[in-house]
Legacy VTK file of the C-alpha trace (Angstrom):
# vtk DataFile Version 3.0
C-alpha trace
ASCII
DATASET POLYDATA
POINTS 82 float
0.000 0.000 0.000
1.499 3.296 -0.879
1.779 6.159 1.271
1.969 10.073 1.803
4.979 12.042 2.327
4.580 15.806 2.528
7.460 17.696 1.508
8.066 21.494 1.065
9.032 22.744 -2.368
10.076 26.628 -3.896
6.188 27.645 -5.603
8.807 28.259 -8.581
9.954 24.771 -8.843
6.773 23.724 -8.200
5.161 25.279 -11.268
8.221 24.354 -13.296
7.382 20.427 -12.278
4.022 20.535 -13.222
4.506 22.126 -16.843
6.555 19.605 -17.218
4.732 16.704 -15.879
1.755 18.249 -18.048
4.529 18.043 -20.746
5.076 14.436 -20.409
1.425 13.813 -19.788
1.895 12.341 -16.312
0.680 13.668 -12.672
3.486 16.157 -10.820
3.112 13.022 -8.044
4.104 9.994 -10.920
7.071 12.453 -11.691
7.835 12.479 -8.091
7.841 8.690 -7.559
9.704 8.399 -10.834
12.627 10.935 -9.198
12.334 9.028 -6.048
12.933 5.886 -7.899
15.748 6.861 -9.999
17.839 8.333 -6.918
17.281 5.551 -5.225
18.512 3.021 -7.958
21.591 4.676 -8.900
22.830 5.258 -5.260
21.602 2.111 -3.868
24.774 -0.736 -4.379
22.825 -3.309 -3.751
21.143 -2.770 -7.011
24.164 -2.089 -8.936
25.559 -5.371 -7.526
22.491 -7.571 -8.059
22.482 -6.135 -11.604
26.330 -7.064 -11.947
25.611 -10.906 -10.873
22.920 -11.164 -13.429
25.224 -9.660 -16.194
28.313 -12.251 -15.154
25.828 -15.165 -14.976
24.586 -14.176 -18.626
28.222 -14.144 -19.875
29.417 -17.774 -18.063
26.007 -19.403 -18.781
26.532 -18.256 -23.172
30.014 -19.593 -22.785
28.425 -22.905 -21.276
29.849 -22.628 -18.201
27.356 -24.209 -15.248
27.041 -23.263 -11.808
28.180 -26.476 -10.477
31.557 -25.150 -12.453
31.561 -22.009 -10.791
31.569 -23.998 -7.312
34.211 -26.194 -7.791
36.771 -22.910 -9.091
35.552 -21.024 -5.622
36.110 -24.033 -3.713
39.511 -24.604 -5.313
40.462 -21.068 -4.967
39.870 -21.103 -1.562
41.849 -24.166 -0.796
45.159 -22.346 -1.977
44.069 -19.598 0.441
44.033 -21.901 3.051
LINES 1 83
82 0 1 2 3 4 5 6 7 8 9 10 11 12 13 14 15 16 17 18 19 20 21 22 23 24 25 26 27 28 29 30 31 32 33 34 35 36 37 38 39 40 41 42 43 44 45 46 47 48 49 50 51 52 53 54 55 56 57 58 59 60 61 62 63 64 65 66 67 68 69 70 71 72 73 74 75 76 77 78 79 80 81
């Protein structure tokens, strides 16, 4: 369920966000959640790291490579640590 959060805003900016919404035919709140969103995403490293597994996986799984491979190279990696 989504909830309010009041925040205080320059009247100028304000106007300027809802041409612009208008603009892009959404609400000034969509706009909002869309800014909120985006901020969050970039800045958020879990994200960027999540997104960074995915794209490895992609690469090793085209090259055939299988995650029972992947186990066996961390598990022999970490024996010559050891």
């Amino acid at each position: 369920m989504a909830t309010q959060m009041i925040i205080r805003i320059d009247p100028k900016v304000k106007d300027r966000l809802n041409k612009l919404a208008r603009i892009e035919g959404k609400t000034t709140s969509e706009m909002i959640r869309e800014l909120i969103e985006d901020y969050i995403k970039e800045r958020d490293i879990s994200v960027y790291i999540g997104d960074l597994w995915n794209r490895i996986g992609g690469k090793l799984r085209a090259k055939g490579i299988k995650p029972k491979d992947i186990d066996r190279a961390i598990k022999a990696a970490r024996k010559k640590q050891g």
